[in-house]
C-alpha positions as CSV (number, residue, x, y, z in Angstrom):
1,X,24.1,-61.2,48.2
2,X,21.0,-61.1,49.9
3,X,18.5,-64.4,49.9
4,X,15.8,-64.2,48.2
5,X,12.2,-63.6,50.2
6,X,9.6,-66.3,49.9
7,X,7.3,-65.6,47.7
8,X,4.5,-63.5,49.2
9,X,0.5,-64.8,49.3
10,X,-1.6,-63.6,46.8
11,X,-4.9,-61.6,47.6
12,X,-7.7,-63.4,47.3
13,X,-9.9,-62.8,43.6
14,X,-12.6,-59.9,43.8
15,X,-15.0,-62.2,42.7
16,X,-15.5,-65.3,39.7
17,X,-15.1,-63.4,36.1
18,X,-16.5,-65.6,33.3
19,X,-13.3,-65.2,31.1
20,X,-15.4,-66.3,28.4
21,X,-16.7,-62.8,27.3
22,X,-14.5,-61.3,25.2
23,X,-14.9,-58.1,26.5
24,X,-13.5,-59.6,29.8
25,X,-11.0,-61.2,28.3
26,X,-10.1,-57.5,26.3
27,X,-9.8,-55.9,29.5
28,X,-7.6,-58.8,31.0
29,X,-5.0,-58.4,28.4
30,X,-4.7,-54.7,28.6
31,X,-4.4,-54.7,32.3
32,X,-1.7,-57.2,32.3
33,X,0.6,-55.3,29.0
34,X,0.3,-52.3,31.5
35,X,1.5,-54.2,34.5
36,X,4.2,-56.2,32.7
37,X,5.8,-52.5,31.9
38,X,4.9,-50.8,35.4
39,X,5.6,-53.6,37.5
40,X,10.2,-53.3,36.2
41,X,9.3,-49.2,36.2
42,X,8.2,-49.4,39.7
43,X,11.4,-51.4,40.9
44,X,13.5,-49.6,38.7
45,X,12.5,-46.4,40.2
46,X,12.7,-47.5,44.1
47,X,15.2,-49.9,43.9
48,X,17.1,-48.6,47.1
49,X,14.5,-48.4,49.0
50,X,12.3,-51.7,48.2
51,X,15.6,-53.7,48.6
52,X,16.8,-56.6,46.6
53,X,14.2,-59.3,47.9
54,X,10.9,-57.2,46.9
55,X,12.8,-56.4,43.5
56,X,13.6,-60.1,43.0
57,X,9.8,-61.4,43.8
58,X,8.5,-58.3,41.4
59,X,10.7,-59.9,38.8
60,X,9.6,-63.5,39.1
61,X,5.9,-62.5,39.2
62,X,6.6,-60.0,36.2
63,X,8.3,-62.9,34.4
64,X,5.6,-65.0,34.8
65,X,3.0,-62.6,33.5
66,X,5.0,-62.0,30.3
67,X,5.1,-65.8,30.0
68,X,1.2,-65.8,29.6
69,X,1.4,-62.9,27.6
70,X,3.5,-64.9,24.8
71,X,1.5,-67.7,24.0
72,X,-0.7,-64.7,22.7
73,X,-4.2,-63.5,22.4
74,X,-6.3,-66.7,21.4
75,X,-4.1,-69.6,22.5
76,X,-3.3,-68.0,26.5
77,X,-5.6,-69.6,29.9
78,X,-6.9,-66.2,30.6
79,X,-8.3,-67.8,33.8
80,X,-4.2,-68.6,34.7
81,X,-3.7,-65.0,33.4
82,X,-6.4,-63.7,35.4
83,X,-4.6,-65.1,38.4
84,X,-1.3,-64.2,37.8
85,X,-1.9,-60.6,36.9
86,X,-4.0,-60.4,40.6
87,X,-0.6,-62.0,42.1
88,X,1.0,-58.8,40.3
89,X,-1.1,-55.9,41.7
90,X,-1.2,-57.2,44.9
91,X,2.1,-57.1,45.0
92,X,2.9,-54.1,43.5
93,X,0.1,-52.7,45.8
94,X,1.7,-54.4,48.7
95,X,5.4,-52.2,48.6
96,X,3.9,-49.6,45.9
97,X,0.7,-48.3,47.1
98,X,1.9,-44.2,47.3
99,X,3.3,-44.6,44.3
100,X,1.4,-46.3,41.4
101,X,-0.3,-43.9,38.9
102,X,-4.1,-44.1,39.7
103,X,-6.4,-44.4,36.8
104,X,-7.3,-40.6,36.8
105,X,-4.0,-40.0,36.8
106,X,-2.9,-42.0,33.5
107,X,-6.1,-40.7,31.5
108,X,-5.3,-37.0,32.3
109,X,-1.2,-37.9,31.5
110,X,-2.6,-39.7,28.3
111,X,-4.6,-36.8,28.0
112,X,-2.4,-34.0,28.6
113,X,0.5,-35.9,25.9
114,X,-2.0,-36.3,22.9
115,X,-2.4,-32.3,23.6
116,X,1.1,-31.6,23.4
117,X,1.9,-34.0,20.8
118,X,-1.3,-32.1,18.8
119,X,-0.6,-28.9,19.6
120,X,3.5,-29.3,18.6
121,X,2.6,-30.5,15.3
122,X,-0.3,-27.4,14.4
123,X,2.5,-25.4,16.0
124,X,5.5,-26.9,14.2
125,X,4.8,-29.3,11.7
126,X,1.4,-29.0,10.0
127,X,-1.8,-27.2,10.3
128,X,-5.3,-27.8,8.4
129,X,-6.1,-24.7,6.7
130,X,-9.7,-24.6,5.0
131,X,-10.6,-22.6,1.7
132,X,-13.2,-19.8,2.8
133,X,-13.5,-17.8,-1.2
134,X,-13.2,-18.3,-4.8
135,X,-10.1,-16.2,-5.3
136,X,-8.0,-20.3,-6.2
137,X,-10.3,-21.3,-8.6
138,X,-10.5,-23.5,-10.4
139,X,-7.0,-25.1,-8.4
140,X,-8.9,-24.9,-5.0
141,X,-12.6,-25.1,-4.3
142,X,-14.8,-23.0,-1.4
143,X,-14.8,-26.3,1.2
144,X,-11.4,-27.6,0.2
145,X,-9.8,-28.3,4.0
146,X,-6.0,-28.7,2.9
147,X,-2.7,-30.2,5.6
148,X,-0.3,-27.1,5.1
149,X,3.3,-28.1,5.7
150,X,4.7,-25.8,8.0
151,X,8.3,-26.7,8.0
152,X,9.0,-26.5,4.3
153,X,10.5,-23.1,4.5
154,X,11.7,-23.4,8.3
155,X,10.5,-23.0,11.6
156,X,9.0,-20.0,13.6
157,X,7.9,-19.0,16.5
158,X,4.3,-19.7,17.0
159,X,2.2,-16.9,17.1
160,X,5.3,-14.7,15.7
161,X,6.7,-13.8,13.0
162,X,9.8,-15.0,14.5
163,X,11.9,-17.3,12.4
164,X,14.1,-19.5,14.0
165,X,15.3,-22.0,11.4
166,X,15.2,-20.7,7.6
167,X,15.8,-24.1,5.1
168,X,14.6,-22.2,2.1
169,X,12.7,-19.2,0.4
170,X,9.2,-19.8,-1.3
171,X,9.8,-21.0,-5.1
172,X,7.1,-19.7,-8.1
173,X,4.2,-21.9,-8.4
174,X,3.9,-22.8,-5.3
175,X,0.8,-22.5,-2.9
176,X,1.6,-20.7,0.1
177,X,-0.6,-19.2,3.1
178,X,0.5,-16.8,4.9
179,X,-0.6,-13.7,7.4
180,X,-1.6,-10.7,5.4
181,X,0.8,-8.0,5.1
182,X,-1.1,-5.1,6.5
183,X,-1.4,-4.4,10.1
184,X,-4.8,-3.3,10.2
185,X,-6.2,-6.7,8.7
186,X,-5.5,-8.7,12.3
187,X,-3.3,-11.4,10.9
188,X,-5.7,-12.7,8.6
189,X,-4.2,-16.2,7.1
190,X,-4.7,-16.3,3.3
191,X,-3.6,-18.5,0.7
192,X,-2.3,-17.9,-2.8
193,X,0.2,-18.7,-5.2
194,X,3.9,-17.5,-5.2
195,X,4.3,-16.0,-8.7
196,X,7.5,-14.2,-8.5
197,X,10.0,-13.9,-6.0
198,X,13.0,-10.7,-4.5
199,X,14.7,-9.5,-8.3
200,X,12.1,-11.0,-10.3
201,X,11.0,-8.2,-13.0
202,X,7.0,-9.4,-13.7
203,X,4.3,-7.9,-15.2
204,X,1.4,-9.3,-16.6
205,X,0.3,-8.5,-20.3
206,X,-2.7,-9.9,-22.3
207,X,-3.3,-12.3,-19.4
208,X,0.0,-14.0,-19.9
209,X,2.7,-13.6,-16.1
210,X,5.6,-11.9,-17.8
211,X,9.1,-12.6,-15.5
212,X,12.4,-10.9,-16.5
213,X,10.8,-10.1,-20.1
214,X,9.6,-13.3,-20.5
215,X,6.3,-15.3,-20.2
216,X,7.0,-18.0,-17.7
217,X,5.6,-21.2,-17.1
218,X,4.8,-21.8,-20.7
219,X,1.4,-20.5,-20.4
220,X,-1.2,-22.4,-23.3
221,X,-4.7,-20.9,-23.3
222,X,-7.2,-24.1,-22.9
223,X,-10.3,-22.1,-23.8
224,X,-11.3,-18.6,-25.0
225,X,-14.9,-18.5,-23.6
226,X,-15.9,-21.3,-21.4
227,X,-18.5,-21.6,-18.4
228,X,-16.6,-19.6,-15.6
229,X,-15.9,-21.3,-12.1
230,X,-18.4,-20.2,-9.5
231,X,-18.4,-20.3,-5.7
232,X,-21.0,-22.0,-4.0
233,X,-24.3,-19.4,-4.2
234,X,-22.9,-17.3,-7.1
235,X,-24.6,-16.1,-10.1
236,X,-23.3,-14.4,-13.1
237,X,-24.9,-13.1,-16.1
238,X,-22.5,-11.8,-19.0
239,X,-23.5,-7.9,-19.7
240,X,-23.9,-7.2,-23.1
241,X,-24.3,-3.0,-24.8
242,X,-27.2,-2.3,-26.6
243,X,-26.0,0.7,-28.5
244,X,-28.3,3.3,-26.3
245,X,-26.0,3.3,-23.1
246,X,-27.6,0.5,-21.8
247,X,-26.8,-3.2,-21.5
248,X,-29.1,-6.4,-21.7
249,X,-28.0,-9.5,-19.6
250,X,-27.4,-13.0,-20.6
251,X,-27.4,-16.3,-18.4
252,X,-24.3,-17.1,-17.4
253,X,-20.6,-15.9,-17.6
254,X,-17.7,-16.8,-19.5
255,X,-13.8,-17.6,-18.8
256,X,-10.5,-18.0,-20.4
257,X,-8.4,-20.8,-19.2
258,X,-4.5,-20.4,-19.6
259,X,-2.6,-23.5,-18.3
260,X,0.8,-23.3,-16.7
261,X,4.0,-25.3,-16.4
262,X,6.8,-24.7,-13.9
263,X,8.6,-28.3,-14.4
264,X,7.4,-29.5,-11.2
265,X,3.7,-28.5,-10.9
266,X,0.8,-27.9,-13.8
267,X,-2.0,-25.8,-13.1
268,X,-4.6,-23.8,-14.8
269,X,-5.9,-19.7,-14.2
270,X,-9.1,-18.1,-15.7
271,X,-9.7,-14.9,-16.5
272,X,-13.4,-13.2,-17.4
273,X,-12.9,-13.8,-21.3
274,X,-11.4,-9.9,-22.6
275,X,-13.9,-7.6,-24.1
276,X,-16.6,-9.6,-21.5
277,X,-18.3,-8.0,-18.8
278,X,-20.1,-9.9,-15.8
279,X,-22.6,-9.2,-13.3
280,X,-22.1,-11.6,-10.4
281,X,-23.9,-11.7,-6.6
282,X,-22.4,-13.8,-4.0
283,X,-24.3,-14.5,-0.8
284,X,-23.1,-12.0,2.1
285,X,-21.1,-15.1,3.7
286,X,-19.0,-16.0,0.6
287,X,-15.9,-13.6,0.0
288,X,-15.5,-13.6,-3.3
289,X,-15.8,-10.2,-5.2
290,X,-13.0,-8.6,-6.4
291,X,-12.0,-5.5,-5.0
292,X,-11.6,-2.5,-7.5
293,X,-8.7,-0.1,-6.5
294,X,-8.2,3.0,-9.2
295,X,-8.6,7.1,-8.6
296,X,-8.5,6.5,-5.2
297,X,-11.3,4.8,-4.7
298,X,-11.8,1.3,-3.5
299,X,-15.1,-1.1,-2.8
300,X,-16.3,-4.6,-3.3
301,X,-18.1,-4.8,-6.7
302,X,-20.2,-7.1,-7.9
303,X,-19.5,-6.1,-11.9
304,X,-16.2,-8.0,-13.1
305,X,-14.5,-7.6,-16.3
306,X,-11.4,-8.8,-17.8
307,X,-7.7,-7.1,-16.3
308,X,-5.2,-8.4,-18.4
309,X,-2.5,-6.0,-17.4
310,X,-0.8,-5.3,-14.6
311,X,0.7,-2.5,-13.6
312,X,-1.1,0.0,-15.5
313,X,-0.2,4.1,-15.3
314,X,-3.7,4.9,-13.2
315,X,-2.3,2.3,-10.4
316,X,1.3,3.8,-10.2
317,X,0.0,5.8,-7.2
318,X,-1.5,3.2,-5.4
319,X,1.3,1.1,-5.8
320,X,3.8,3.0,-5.0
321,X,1.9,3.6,-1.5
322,X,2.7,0.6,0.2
323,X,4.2,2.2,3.6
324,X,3.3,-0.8,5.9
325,X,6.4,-3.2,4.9
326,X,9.0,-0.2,3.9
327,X,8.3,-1.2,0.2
328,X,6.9,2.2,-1.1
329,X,8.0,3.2,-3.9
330,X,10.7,0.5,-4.4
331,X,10.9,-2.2,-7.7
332,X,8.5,0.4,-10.0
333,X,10.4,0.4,-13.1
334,X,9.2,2.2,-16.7
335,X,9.9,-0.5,-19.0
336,X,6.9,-2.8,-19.1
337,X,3.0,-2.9,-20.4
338,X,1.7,0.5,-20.0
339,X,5.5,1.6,-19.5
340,X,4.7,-0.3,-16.0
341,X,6.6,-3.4,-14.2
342,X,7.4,-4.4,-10.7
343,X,11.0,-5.3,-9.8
344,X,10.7,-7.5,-6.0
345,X,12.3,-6.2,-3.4
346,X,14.7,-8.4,-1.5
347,X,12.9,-9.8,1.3
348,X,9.7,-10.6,-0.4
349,X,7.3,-12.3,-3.2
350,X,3.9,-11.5,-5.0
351,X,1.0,-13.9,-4.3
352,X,-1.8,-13.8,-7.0
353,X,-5.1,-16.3,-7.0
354,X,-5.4,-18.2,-9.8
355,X,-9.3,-16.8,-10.2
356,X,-7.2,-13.9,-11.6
357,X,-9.9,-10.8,-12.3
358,X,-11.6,-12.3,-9.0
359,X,-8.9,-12.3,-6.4
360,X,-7.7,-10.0,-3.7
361,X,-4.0,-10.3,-3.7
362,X,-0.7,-8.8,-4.4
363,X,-1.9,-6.9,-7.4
364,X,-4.4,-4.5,-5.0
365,X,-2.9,-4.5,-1.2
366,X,1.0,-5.4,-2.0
367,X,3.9,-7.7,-1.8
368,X,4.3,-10.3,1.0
369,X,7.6,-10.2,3.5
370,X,8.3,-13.7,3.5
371,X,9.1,-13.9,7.7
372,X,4.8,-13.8,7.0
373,X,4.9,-16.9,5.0
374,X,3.1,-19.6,7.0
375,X,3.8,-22.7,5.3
376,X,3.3,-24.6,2.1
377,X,-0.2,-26.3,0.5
378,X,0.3,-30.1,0.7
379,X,-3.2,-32.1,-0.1
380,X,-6.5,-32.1,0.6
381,X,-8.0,-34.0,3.0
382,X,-11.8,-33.5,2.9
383,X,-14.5,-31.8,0.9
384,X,-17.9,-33.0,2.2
385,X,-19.1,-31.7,-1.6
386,X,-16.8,-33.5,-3.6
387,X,-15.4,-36.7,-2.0
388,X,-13.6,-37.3,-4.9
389,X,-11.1,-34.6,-4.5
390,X,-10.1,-35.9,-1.1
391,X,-6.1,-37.2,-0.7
392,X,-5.8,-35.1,-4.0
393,X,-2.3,-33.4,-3.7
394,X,-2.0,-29.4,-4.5
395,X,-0.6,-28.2,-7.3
């Protein structure tokens, strides 16, 4: 076994530091945590050519260091621990010096792994998602920023529509975004709630979500006419006929609130209360109107009414013309309201908002493959409007 070297000389202090200042003494304790885990490293990783002395006087200095280090934070002599972490770097600098990570260096490896570790999770794990339009109220309000989980349903490639692990299909109820199905939209991430999923037979019929004949999620209505959910900057006024073709205008706009119960989640829809018509105006930066699809036409309006069935016989056509996910034609079946309901292909679900007559969703531009399911709604975690809702978990 090779002897031991003396113990080499340690360079003389830059200058006095008033260990006093707790700032000092802050940046005295950092440095020497850092060397007390680079100074083994360093041996570790040029042990054959440093030799056994160098590693043995590292170690004893290194030892030392720690022994400071333990009598912790308010009790150590951070003028003795000042000393001994100078007796360190010099001699870590001494048989080191090409090879110690400059302080450039660690900030843009520090740097560089907080990217990474950011970027893996958004890519991976979870990704903020924030609500830009009405079409989830009263569930989700314009500002909500929501954490979406992106490995509920399995993992895909970023970027892709690529999966690589699949743990589960989407369940009703549950709040999904995803990438809109058509091509021409440019992968536009939406969110909405899964309402039926492949060989569910759904319709909707007096406002009630009909599945395999039967209303589901024990749907109670809460109101018949109240005060309608708004986004930020819209106006309504309820449109009422005067008998000569015309129609005066009232303040205000009025909902029907149906409450729903899946076992695991309760949430409430509203509808534009039936036999109501509304005028409403949105500001050019809010998308909120629903679009109208029906004899071929299709536009953003700003007049909504009450829709409370789904399919009816004047959208059979435009239904059945979904080409852009090899769905056309497919799950139309004559037994439901109107002689109309939707059997789900295999491979996908329907989305609906729950702002039911003021939502763009599966109802107008089709069903959703679910390889374009994103991830699932977690919580909320901000609303500069309404602090109260933040932390408050989706539903």
């Amino acid at each position: 076994m090779s002897r031991r070297p003396k113990e080499p000389a340690a360079p003389p202090p830059a200058g006095a530091v008033d260990t006093s200042s707790r700032k000092i003494r802050k940046l005295l304790w950092d440095r020497a945590r850092y060397l007390r885990k680079e100074g083994p490293w360093l041996v570790r990783s040029h042990r054959a050519r440093i030799g056994e002395g160098v590693a043995w006087a590292v170690a004893d200095e290194v030892r030392a260091l720690d022994g400071l280090l333990q009598q912790g934070w308010k009790q150590v002599d951070y003028d003795a621990l000042h000393r001994q972490l100078d007796k360190v770097n010099g001699l870590l600098e001494q048989h080191f010096a090409g090879h110690r990570k400059s302080d450039g260096r660690r900030n843009v490896e520090a740097i560089s792994a907080a990217l990474f570790i950011a970027l893996f999770i958004r890519a991976f794990m979870f990704e903020p998602y924030r609500i830009p339009s009405g079409s989830m109220l009263p569930t989700l309000l314009v500002g909500d920023y929501l954490f979406v989980a992106k490995f509920t349903y399995g993992l895909s490639i970023p970027y892709t529509d690529k999966v690589i692990f699949d743990w589960r299909k989407p369940k009703r109820g549950e709040i999904v975004i995803f990438e809109h199905p058509k091509p021409d939209q440019n992968r536009e991430i939406l969110i909405k709630r899964v309402m039926a999923v492949p060989g569910d037979r759904v319709r909707f019929e007096e406002n009630v979500w009909y599945v395999n004949g039967e209303p589901w999620g024990a749907p109670k209505v809460l109101h018949r006419s109240a005060p309608c959910y708004l986004t930020p900057g819209q106006t309504c006024t309820t449109l009422e006929p005067t008998g000569d073709g015309r129609a005066s205008e009232s303040a205000g706009c009025g909902c029907e609130f149906i409450e729903y119960t899946d076992g695991e989640n309760t949430w409430v829809t509203q509808h534009i209360a039936p036999n109501s018509l509304c005028r409403c105006t949105v500001p050019e930066d809010v998308a909120s109107c629903i679009p109208f699809v029906g004899g071929g036409q299709s536009g953003m309006l700003s007049i909504v009414g009450n829709q409370p069935d789904w399919p009816t016989k004047d959208q059979t056509e435009f239904l059945s013309g979904w080409p852009w996910d090899g769905t056309r034609g497919q799950g139309l079946v004559n037994d439901g309201a109107n002689g109309r309901e939707m059997v789900v292909p295999e491979g996908h679900v329907v989305v609906l908002g729950d702002n039911r007559d003021n939502s763009a969703d599966s109802r107008f531009w089709g069903l959703v493959p679910i390889n374009l399911v994103r991830g699932k709604a977690l919580f909320i975690w901000l609303n500069t409007s309404h602090p109260g809702r933040i932390f408050h978990t989706v539903h």
